[in-house]
Gaussian input, Z-matrix of N, CA and C with variables (Angstrom, degrees):
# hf/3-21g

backbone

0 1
 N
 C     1     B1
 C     2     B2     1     A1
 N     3     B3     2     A2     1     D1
 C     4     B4     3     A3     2     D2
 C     5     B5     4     A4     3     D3
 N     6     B6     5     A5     4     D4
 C     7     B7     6     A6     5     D5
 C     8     B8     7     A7     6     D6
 N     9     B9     8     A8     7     D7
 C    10    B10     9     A9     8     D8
 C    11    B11    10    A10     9     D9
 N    12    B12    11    A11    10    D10
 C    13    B13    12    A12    11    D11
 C    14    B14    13    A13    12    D12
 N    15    B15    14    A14    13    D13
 C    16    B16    15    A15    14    D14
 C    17    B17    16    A16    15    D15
 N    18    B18    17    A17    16    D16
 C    19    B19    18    A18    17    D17
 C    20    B20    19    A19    18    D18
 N    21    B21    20    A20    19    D19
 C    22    B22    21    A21    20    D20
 C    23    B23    22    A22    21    D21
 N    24    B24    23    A23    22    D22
 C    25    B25    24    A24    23    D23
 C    26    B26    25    A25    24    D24
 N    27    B27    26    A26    25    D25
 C    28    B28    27    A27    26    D26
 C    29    B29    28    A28    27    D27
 N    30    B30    29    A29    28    D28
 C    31    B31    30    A30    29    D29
 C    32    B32    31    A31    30    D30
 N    33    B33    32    A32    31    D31
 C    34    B34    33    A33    32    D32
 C    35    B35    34    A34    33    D33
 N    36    B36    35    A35    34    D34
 C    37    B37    36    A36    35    D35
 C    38    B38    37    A37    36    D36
 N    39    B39    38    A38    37    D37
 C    40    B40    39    A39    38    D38
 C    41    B41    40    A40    39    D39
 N    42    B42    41    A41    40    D40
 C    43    B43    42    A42    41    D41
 C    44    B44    43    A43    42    D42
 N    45    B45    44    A44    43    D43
 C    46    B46    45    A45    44    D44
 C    47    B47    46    A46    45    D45
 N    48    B48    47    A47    46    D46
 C    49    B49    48    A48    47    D47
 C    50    B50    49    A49    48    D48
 N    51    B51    50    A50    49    D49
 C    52    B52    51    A51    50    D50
 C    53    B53    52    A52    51    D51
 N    54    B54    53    A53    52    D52
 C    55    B55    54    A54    53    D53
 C    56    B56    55    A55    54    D54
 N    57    B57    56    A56    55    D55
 C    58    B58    57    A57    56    D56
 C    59    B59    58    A58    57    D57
 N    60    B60    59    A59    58    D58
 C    61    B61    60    A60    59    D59
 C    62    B62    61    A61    60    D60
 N    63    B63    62    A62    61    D61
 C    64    B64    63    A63    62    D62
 C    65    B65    64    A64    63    D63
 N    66    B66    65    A65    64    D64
 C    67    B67    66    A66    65    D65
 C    68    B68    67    A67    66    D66
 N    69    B69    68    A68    67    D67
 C    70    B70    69    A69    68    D68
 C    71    B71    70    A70    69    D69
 N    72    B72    71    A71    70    D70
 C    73    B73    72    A72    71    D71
 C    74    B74    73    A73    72    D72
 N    75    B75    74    A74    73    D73
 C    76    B76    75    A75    74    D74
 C    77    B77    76    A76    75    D75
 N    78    B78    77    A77    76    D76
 C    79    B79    78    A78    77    D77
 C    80    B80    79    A79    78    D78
 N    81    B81    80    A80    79    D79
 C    82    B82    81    A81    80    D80
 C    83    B83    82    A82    81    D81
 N    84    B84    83    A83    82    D82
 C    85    B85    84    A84    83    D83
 C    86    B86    85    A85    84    D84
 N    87    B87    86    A86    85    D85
 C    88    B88    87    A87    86    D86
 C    89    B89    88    A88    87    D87
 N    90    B90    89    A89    88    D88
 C    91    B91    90    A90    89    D89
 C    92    B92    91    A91    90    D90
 N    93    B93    92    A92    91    D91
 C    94    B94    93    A93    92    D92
 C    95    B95    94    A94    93    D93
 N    96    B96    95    A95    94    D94
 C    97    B97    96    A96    95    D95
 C    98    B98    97    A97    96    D96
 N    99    B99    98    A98    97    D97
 C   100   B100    99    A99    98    D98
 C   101   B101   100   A100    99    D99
 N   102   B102   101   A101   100   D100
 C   103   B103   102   A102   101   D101
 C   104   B104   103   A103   102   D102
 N   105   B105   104   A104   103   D103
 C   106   B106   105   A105   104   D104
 C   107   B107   106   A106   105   D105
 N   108   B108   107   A107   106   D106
 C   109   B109   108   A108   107   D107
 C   110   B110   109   A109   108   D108
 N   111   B111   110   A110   109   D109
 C   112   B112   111   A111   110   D110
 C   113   B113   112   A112   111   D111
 N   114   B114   113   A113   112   D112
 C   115   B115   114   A114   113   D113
 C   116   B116   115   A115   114   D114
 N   117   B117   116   A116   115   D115
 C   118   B118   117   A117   116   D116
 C   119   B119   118   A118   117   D117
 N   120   B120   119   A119   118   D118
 C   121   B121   120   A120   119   D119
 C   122   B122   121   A121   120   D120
 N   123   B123   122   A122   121   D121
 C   124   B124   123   A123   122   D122
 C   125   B125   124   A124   123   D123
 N   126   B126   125   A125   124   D124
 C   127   B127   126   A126   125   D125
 C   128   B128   127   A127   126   D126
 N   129   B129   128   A128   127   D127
 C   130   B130   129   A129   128   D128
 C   131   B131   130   A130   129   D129
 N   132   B132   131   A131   130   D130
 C   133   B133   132   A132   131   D131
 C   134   B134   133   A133   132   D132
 N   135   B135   134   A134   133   D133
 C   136   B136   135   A135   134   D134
 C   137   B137   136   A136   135   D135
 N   138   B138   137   A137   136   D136
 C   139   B139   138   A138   137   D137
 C   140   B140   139   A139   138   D138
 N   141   B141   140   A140   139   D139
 C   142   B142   141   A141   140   D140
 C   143   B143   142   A142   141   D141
 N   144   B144   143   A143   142   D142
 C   145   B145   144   A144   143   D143
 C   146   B146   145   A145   144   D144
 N   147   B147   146   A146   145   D145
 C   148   B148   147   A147   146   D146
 C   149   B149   148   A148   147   D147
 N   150   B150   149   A149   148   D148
 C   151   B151   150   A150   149   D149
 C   152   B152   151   A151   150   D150
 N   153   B153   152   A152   151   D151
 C   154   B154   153   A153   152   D152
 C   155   B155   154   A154   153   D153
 N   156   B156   155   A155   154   D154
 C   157   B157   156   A156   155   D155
 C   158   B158   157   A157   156   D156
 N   159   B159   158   A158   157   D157
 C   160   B160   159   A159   158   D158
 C   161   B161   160   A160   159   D159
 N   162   B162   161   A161   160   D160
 C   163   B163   162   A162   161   D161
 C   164   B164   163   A163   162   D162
 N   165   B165   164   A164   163   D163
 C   166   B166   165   A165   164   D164
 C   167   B167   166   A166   165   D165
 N   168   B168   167   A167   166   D166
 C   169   B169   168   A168   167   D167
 C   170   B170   169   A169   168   D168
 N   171   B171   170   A170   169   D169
 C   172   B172   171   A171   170   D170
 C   173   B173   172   A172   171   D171
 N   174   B174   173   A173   172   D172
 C   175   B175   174   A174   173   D173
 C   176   B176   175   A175   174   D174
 N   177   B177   176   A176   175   D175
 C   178   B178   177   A177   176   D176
 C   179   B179   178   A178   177   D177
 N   180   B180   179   A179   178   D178
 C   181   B181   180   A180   179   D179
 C   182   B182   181   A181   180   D180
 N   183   B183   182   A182   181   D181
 C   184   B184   183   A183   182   D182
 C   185   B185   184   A184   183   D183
 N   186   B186   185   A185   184   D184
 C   187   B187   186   A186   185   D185
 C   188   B188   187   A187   186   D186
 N   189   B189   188   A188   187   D187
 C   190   B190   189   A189   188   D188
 C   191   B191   190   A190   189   D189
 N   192   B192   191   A191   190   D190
 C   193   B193   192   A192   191   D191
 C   194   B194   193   A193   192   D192
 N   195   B195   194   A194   193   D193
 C   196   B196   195   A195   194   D194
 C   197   B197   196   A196   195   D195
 N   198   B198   197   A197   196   D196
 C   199   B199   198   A198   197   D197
 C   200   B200   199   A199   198   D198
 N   201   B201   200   A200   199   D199
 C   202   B202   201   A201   200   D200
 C   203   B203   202   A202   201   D201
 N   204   B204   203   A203   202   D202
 C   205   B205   204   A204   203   D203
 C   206   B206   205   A205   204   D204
 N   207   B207   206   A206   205   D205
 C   208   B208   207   A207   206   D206
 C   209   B209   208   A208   207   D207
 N   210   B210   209   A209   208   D208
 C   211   B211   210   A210   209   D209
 C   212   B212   211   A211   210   D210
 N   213   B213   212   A212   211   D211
 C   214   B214   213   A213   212   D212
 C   215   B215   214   A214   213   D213
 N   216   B216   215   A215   214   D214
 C   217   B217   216   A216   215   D215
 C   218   B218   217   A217   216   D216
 N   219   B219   218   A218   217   D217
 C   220   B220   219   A219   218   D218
 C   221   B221   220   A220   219   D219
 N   222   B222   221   A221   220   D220
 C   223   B223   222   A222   221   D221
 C   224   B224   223   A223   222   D222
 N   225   B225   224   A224   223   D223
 C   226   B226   225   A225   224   D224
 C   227   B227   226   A226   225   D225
 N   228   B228   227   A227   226   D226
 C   229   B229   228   A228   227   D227
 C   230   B230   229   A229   228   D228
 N   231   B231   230   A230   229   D229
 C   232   B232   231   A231   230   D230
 C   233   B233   232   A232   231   D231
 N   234   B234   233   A233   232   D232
 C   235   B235   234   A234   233   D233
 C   236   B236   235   A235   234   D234
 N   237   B237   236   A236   235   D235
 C   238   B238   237   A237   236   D236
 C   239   B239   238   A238   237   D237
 N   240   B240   239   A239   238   D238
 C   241   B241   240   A240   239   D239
 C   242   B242   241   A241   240   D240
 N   243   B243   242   A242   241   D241
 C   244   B244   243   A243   242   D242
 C   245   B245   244   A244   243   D243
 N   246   B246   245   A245   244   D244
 C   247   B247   246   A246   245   D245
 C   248   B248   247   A247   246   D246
 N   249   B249   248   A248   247   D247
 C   250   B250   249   A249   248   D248
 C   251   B251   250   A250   249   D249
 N   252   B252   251   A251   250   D250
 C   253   B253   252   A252   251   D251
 C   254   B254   253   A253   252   D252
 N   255   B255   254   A254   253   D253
 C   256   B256   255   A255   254   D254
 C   257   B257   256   A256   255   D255
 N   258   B258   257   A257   256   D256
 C   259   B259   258   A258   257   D257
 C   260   B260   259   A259   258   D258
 N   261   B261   260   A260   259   D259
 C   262   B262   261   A261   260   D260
 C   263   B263   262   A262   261   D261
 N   264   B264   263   A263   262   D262
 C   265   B265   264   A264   263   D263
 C   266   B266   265   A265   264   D264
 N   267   B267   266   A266   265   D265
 C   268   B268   267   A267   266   D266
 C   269   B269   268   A268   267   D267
 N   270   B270   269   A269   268   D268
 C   271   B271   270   A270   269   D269
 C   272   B272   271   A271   270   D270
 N   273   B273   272   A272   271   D271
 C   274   B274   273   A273   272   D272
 C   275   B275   274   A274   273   D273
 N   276   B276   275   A275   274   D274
 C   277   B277   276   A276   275   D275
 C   278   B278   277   A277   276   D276
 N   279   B279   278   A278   277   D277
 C   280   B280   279   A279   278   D278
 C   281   B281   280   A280   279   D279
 N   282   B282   281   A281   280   D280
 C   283   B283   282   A282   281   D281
 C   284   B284   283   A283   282   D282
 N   285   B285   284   A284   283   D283
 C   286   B286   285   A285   284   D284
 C   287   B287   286   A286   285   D285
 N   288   B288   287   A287   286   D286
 C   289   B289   288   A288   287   D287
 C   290   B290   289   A289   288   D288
 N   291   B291   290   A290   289   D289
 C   292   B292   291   A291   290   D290
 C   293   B293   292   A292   291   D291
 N   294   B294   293   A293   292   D292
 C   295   B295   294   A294   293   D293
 C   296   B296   295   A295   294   D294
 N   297   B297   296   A296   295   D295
 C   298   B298   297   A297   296   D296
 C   299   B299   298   A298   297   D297
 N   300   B300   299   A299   298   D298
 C   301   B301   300   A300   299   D299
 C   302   B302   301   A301   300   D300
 N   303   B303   302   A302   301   D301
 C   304   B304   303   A303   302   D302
 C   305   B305   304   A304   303   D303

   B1=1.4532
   B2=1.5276
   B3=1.5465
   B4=1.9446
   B5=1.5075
   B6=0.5550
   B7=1.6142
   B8=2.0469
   B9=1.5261
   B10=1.2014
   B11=1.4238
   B12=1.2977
   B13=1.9981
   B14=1.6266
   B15=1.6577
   B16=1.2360
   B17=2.0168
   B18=0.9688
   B19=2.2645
   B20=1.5905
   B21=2.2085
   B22=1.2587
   B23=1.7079
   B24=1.5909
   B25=1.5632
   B26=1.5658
   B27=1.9973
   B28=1.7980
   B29=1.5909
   B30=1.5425
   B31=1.2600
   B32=1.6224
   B33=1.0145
   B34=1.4409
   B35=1.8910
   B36=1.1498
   B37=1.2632
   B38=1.7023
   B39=1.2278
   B40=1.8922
   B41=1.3677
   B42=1.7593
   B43=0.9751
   B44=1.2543
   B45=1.5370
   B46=1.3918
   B47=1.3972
   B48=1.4667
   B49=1.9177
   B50=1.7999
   B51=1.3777
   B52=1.9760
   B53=1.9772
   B54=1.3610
   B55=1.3872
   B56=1.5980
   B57=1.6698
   B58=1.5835
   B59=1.8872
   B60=0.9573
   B61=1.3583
   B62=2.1705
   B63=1.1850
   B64=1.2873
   B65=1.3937
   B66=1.3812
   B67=1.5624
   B68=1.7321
   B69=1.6682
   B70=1.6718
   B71=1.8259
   B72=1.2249
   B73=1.3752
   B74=1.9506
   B75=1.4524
   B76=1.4761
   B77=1.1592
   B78=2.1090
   B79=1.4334
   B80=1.5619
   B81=1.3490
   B82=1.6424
   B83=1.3420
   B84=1.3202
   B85=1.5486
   B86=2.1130
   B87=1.5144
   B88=1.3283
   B89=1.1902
   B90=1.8617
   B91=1.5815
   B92=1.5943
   B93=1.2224
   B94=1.1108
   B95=1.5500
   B96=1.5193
   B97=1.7837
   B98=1.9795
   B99=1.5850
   B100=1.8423
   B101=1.4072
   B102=1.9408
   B103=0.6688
   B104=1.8744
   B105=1.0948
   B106=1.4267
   B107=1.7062
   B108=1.7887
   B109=1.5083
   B110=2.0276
   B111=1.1063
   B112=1.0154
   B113=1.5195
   B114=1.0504
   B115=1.8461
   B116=1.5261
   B117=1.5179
   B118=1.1850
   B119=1.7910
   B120=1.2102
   B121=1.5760
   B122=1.3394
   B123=2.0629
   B124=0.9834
   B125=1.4014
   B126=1.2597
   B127=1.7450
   B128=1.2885
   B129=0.7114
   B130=1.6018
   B131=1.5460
   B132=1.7358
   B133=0.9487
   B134=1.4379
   B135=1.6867
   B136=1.0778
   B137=1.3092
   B138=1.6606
   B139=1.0423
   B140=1.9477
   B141=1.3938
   B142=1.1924
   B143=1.3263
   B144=1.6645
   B145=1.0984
   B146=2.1918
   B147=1.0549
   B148=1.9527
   B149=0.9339
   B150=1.6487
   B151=1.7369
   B152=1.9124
   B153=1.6529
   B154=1.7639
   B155=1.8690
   B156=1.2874
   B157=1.8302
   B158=1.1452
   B159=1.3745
   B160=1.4050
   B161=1.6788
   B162=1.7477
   B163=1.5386
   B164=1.4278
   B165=2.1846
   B166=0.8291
   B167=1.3392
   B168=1.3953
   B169=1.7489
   B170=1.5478
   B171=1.6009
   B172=1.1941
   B173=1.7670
   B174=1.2699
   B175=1.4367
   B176=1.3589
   B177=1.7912
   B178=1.6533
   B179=1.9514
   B180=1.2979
   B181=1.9291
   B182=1.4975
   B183=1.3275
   B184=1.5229
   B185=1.4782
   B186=1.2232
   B187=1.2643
   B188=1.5890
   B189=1.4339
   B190=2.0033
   B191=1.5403
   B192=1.3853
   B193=1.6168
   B194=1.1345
   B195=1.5057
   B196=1.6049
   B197=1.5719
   B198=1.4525
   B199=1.8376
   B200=1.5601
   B201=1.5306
   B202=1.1813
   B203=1.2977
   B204=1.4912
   B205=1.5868
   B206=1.3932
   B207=1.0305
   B208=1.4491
   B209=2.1179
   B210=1.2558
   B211=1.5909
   B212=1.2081
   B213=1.6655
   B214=1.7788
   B215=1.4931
   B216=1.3032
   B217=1.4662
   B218=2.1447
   B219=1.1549
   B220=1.6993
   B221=1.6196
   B222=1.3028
   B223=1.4815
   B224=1.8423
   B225=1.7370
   B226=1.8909
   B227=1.4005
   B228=1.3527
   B229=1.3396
   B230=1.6475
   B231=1.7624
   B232=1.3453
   B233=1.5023
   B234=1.5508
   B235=1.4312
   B236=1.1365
   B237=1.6183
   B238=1.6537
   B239=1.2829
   B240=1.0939
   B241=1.5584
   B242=1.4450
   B243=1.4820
   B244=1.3820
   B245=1.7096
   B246=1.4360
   B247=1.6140
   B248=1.0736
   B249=1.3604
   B250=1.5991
   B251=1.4725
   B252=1.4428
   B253=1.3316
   B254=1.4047
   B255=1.3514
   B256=1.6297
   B257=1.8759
   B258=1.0821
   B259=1.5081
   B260=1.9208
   B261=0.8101
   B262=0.9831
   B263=1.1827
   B264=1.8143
   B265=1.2992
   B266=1.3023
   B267=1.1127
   B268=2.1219
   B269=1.4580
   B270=1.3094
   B271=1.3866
   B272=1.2943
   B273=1.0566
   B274=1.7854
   B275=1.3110
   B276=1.0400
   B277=1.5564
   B278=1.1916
   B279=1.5797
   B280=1.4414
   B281=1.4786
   B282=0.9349
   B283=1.7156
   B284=1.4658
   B285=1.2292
   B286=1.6243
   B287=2.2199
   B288=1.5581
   B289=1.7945
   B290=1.2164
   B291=0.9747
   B292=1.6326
   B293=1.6143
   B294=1.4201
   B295=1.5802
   B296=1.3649
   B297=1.3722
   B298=1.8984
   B299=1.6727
   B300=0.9583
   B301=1.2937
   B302=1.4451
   B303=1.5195
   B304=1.3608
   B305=1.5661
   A1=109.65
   A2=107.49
   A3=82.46
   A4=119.24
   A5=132.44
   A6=150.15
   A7=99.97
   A8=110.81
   A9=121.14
   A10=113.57
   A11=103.75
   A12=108.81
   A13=94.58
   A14=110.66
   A15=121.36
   A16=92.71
   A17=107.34
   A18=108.64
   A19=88.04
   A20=81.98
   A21=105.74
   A22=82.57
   A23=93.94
   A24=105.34
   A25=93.21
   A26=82.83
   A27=83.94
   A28=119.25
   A29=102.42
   A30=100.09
   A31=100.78
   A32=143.07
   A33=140.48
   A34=98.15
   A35=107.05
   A36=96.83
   A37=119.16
   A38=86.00
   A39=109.06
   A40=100.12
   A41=107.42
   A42=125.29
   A43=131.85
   A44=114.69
   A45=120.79
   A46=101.73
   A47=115.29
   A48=114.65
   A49=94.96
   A50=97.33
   A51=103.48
   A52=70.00
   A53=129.72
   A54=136.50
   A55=83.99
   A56=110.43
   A57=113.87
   A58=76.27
   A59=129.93
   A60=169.85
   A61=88.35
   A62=95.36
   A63=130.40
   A64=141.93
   A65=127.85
   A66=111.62
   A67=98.26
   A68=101.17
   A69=114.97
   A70=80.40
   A71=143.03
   A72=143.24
   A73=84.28
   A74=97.07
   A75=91.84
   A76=165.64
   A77=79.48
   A78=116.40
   A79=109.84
   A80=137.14
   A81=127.17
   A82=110.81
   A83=105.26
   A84=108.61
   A85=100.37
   A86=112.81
   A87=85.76
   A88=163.30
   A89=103.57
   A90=100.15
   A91=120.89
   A92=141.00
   A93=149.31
   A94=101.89
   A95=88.73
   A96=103.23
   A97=112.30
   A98=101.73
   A99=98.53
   A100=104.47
   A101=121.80
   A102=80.57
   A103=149.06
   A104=86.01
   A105=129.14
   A106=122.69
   A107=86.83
   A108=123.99
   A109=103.02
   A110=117.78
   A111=152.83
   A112=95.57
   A113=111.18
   A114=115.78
   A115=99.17
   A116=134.85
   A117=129.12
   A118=116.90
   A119=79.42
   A120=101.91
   A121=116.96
   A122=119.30
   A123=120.47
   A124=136.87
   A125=121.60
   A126=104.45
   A127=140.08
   A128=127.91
   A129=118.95
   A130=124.49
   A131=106.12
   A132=116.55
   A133=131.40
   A134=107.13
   A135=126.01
   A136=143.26
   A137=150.68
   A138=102.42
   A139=112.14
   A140=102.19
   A141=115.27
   A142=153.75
   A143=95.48
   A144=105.70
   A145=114.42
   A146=83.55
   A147=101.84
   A148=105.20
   A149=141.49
   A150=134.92
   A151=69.44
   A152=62.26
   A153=105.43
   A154=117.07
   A155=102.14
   A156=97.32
   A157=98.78
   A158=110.60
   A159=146.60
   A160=103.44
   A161=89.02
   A162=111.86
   A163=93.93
   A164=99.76
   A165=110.01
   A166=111.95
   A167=132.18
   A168=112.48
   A169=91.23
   A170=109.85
   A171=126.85
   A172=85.43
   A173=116.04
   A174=124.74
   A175=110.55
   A176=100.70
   A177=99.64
   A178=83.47
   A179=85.62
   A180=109.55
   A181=119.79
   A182=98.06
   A183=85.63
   A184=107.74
   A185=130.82
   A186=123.78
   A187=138.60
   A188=90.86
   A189=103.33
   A190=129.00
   A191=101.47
   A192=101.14
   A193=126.95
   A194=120.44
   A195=104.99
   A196=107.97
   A197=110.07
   A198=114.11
   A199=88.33
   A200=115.34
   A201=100.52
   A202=126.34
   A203=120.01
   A204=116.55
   A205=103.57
   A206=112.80
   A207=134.63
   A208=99.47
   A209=99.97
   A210=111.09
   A211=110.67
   A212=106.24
   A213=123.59
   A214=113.65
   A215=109.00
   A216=89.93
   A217=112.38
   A218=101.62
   A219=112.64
   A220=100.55
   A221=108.41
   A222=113.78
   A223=112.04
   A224=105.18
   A225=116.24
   A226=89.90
   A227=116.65
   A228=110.25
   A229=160.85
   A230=73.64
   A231=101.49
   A232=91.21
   A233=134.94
   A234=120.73
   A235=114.80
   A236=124.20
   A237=100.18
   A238=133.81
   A239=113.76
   A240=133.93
   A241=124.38
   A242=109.91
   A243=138.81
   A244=119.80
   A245=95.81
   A246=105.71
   A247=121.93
   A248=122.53
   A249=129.41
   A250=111.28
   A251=114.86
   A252=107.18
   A253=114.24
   A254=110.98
   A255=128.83
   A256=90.92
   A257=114.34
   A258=105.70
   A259=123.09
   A260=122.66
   A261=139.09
   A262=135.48
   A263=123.09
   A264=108.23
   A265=115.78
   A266=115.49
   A267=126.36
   A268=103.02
   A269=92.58
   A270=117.14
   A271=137.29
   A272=151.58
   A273=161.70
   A274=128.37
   A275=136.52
   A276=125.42
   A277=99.36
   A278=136.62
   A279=123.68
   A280=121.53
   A281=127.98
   A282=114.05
   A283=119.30
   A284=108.84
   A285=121.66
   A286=92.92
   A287=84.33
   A288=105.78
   A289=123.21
   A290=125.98
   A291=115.35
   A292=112.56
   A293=106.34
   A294=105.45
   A295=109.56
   A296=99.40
   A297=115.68
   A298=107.91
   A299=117.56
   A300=139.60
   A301=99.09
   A302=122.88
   A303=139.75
   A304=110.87
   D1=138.16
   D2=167.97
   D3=-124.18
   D4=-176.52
   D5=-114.38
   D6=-59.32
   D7=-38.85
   D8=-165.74
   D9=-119.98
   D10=14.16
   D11=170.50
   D12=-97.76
   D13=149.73
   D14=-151.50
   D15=-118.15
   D16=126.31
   D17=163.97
   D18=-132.45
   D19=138.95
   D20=-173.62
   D21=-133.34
   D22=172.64
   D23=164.96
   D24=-113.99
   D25=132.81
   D26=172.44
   D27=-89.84
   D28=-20.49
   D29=153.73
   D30=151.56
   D31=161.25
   D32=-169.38
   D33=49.50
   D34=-148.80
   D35=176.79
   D36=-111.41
   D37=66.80
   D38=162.26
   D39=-124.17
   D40=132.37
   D41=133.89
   D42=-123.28
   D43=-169.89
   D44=-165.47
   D45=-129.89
   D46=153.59
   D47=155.13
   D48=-137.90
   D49=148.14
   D50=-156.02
   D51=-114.31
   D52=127.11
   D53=-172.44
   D54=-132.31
   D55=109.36
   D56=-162.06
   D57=-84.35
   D58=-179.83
   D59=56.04
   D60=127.05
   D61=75.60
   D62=-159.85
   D63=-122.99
   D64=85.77
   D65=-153.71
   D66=-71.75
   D67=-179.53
   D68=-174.03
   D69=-73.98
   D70=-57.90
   D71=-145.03
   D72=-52.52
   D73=-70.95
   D74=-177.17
   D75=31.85
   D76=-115.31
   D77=155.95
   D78=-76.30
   D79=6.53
   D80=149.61
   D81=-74.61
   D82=-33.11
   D83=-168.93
   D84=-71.38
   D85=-51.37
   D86=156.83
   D87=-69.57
   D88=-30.09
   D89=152.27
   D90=-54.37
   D91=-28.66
   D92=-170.07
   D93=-51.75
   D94=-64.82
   D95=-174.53
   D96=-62.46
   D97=-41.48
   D98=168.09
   D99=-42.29
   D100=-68.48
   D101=-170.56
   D102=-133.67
   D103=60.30
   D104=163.09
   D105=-48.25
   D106=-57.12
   D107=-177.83
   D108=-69.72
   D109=-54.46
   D110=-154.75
   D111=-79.64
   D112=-56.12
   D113=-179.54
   D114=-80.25
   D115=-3.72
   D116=-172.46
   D117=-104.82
   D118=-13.94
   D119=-167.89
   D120=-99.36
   D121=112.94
   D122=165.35
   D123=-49.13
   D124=124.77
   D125=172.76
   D126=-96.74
   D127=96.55
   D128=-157.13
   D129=-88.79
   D130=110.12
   D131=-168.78
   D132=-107.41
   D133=2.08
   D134=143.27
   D135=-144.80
   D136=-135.73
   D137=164.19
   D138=-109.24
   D139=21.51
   D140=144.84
   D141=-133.04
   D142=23.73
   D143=-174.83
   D144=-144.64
   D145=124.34
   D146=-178.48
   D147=-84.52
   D148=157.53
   D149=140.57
   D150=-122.88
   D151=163.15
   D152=157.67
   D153=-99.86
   D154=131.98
   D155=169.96
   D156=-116.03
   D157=-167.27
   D158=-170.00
   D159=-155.04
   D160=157.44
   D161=178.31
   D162=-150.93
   D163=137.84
   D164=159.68
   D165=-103.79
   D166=-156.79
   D167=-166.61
   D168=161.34
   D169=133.24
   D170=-153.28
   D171=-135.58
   D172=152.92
   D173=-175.79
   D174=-162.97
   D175=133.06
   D176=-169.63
   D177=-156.29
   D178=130.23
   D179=167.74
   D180=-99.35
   D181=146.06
   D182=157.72
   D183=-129.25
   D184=154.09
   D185=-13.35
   D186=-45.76
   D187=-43.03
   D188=174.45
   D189=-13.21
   D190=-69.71
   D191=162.90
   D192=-127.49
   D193=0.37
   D194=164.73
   D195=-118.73
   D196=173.59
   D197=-159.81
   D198=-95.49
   D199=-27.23
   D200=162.88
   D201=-149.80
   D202=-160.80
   D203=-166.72
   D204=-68.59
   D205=-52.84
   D206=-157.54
   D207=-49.30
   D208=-43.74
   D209=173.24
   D210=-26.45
   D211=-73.67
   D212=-149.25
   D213=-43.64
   D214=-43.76
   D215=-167.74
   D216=-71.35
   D217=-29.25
   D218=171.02
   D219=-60.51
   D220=-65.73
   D221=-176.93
   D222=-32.83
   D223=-53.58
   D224=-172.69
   D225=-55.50
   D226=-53.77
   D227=-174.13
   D228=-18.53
   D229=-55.01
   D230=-167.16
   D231=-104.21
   D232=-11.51
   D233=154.82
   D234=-86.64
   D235=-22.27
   D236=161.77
   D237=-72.06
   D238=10.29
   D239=172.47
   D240=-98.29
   D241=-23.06
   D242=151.92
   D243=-53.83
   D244=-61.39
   D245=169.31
   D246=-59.52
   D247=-34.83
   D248=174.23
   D249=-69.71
   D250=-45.94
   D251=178.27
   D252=-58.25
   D253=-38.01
   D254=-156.20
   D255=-69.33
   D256=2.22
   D257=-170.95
   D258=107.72
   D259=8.91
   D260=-164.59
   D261=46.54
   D262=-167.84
   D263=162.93
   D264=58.74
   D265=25.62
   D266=169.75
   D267=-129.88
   D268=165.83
   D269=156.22
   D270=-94.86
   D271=103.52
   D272=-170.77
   D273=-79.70
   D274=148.21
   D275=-171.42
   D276=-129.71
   D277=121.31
   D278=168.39
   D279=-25.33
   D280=136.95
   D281=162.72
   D282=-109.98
   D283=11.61
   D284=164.72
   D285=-67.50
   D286=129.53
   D287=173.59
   D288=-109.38
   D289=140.66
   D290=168.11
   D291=-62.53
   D292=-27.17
   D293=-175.71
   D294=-69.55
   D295=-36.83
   D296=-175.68
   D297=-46.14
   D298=-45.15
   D299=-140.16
   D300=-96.51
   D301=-62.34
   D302=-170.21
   D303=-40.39

């Protein structure tokens, strides 16, 4: 992330990162790398014992795929729900278009 992109917890275990001024190519390229990082990374949950997780992760821009701001967070949504179905442990790209839409 750098210095002025914002991750929140939306609550249970969703979160968010707000990547201001950002194409869709991008922000795939950073969820990619979360979770990359994230599937690589032991956790340690006791003091003998690690699991491994996974993240799935849904991604939507605007302009890229929604007509407007207000979209993105419905838009991540409904592709992180995509990724989960799709099997997990991926990354998703909204498929809401501006062309779609117009």
């Amino acid at each position: 992330m750098r210095s002025f992109d914002t991750a929140f917890r939306n609550g249970g275990d969703e979160f968010s990162i707000i990547l201001p001024d950002c194409s869709l190519e991008n922000a795939l390229e950073v969820a990619k790398r979360i979770q990359k990082e994230v599937e690589a990374h032991p956790f340690q949950i006791s003091k003998k014992k690690n699991i491994c997780v996974t993240v799935s992760i849904g991604a939507a821009t605007y302009p890229d795929t929604c007509t407007n701001h207000h979209q993105i967070i419905q838009s991540a949504d409904e592709a992180l729900y995509k990724a989960k179905q799709s099997g997990k442990n991926r990354v998703y790209p909204s498929q809401t278009s501006v062309r779609e839409e117009v």
